[in-house]
C-alpha positions as semicolon CSV with decimal commas, in nm:
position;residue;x (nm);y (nm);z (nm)
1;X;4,913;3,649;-2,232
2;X;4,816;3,373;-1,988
3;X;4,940;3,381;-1,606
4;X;5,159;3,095;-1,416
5;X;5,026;3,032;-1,132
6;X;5,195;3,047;-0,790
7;X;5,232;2,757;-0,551
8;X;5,143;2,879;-0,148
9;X;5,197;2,663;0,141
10;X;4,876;2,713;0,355
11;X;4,981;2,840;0,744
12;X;4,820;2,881;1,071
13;X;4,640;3,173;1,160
14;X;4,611;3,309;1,529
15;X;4,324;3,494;1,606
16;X;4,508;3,866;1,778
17;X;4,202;4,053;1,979
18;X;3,890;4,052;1,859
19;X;3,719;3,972;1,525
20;X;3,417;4,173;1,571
21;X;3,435;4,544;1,429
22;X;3,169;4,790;1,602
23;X;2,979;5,082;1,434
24;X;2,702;5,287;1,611
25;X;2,509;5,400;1,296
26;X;2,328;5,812;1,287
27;X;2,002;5,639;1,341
28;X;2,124;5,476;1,653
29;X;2,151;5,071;1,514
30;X;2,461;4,895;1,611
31;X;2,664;4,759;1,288
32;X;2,861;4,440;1,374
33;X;3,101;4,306;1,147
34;X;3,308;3,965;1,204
35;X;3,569;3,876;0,959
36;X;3,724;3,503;1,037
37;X;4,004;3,369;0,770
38;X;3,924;3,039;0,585
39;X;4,277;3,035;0,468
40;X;4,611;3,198;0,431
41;X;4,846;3,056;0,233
42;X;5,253;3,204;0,194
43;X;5,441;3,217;-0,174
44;X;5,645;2,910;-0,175
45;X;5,903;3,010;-0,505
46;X;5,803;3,351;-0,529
47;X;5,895;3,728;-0,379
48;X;5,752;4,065;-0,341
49;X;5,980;4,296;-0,530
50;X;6,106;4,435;-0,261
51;X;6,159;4,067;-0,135
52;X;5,871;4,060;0,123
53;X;5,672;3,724;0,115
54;X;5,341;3,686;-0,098
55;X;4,999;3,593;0,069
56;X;4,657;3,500;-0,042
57;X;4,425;3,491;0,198
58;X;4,056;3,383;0,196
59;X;3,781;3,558;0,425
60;X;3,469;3,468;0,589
61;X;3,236;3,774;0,655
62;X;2,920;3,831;0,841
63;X;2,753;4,157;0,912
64;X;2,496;4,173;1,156
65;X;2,263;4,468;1,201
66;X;2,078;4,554;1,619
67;X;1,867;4,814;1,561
68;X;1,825;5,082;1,802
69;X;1,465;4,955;2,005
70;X;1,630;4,609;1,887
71;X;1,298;4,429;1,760
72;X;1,297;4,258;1,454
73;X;1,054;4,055;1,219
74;X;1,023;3,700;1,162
75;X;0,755;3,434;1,031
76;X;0,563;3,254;1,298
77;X;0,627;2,906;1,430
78;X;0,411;2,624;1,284
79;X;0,108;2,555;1,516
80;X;0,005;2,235;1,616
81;X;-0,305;2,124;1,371
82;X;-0,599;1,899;1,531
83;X;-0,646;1,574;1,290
84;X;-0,902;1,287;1,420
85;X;-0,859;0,959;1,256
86;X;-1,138;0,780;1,107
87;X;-1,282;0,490;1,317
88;X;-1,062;0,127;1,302
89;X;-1,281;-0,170;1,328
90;X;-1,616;0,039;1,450
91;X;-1,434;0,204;1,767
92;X;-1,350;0,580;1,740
93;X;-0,945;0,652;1,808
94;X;-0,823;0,932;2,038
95;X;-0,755;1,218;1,884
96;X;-0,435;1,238;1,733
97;X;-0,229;1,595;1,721
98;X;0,021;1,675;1,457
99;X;0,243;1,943;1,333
């Protein structure tokens, strides 16, 4: 049994309040979740059976995570590395510095 598909016209969404849901977690770490919509679209030819309107609506989520003593870990930056050039017509360069 294959399924038509629907036709929705996309619509405007107004952001109402805030988009950032708060958690304090047991071990003290605040959760932060932000949802924002990619898309909502409304059922052109088509009705709820009680006759309400059909959406579809596409989220965006991201879910950040401040622990309690909020540190966290990350790789170093790159440190500058000392090059010297070899000498150009019998005279010795400066030094040159690269990263």
């Amino acid at each position: 049994m294959s399924q038509e598909n629907i036709k929705f016209k996309i619509v405007c969404a107004k952001l109402v309040g805030s988009n950032v849901v708060n958690f304090r977690l047991e071990d003290g770490a605040l959760l932060k979740i932000h949802v924002d919509i990619a898309r909502v679209g409304v059922a052109i030819d088509r009705k709820g059976p009680d006759g309400s309107p059909l959406y579809t609506i596409n989220i965006s989520p991201r879910i950040e995570i401040e622990p309690k003593d909020k540190t966290f870990m990350a790789p170093p930056p790159p440190i500058p590395i000392q090059t010297i050039s070899q000498p150009v017509n019998g005279k010795n360069p400066d030094k040159a510095y690269t990263s």
